[in-house]
C-alpha positions in Angstrom: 10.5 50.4 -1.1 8.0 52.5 -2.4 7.9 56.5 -3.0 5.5 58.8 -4.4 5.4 62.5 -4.6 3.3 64.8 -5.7 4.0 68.4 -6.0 0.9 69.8 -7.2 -0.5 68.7 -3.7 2.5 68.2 -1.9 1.2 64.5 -0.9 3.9 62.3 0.0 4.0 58.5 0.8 7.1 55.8 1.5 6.2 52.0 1.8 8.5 49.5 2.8 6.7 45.9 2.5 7.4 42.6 2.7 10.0 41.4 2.2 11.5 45.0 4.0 12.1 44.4 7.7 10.2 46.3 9.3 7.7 47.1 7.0 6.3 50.6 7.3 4.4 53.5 6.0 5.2 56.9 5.8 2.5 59.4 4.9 1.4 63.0 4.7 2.2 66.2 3.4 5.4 68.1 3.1 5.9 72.0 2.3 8.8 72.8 -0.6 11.4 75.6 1.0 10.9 78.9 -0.8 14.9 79.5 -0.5 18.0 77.2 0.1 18.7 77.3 3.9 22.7 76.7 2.7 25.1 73.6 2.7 24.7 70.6 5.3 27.4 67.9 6.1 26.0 65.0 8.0 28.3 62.3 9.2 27.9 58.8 10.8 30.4 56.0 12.4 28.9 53.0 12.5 31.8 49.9 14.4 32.4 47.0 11.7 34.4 43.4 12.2 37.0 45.7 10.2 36.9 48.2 13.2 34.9 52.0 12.7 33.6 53.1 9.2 32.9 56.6 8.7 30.2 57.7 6.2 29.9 61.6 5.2 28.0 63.0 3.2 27.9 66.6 2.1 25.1 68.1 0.3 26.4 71.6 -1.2 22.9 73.1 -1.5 20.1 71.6 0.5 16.0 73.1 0.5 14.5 72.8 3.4 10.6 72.2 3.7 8.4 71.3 6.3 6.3 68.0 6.8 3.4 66.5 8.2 3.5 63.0 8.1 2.5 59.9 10.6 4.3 57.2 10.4 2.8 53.6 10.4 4.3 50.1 11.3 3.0 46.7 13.2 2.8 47.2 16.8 3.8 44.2 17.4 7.1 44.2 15.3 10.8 46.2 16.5 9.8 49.4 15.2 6.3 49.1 16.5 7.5 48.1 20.1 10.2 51.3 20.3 7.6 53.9 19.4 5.0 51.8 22.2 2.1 51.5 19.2 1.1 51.4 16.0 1.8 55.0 14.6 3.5 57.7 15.3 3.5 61.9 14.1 6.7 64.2 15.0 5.6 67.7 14.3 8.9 69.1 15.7 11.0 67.1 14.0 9.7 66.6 10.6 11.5 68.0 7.4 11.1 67.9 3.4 14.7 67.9 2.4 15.8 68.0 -1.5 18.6 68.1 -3.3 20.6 68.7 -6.5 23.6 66.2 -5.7 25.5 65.5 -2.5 28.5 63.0 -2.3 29.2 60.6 0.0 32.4 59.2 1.3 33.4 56.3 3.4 36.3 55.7 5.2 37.6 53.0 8.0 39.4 54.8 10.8 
């Protein structure tokens, strides 16, 4: 995996080649938040052979920015074939999120 950022432009890019499955490109431009928008606490259960793990992670102070970014993969592989193409943009969705720390814990219920 490959990540560049630079702030003096705000140009961003993510590569995930070979041997990464899929491989992809992330591209664009994100905006830095001028303030901390507060705490966020994001959580995920994913079902194991060991029965349901639960990852949390909470991030104390989080910026967020905005983004402009297209992301790029093979239409023909998994990732191409569930966004129907090539590349894809998601103007509503798109955030620049950073961080000072955040801890993660994970737990089988």
């Amino acid at each position: 995996m490959d990540y560049d950022y630079h702030p003096s432009d705000s140009a961003f890019h993510v590569a995930v080649p070979l041997p990464g499955i899929p491989r992809l490109d992330l591209s664009g431009m994100v905006t830095p938040s001028p303030q901390p928008a507060g705490s966020f606490l994001a959580n995920w259960w994913q079902l194991t052979p060991s029965g349901i793990v639960k990852m949390g992670t909470d991030v104390p102070v989080i910026d967020i920015g905005g983004g402009d970014l297209t992301l790029t993969t093979r239409a023909q592989g998994p990732l191409g074939q569930l966004i129907g193409g090539s590349s894809i943009g998601f103007p509503i969705l798109q955030q620049s999120n950073t961080f000072v720390e955040a801890h993660m814990s994970v737990v089988r219920q």
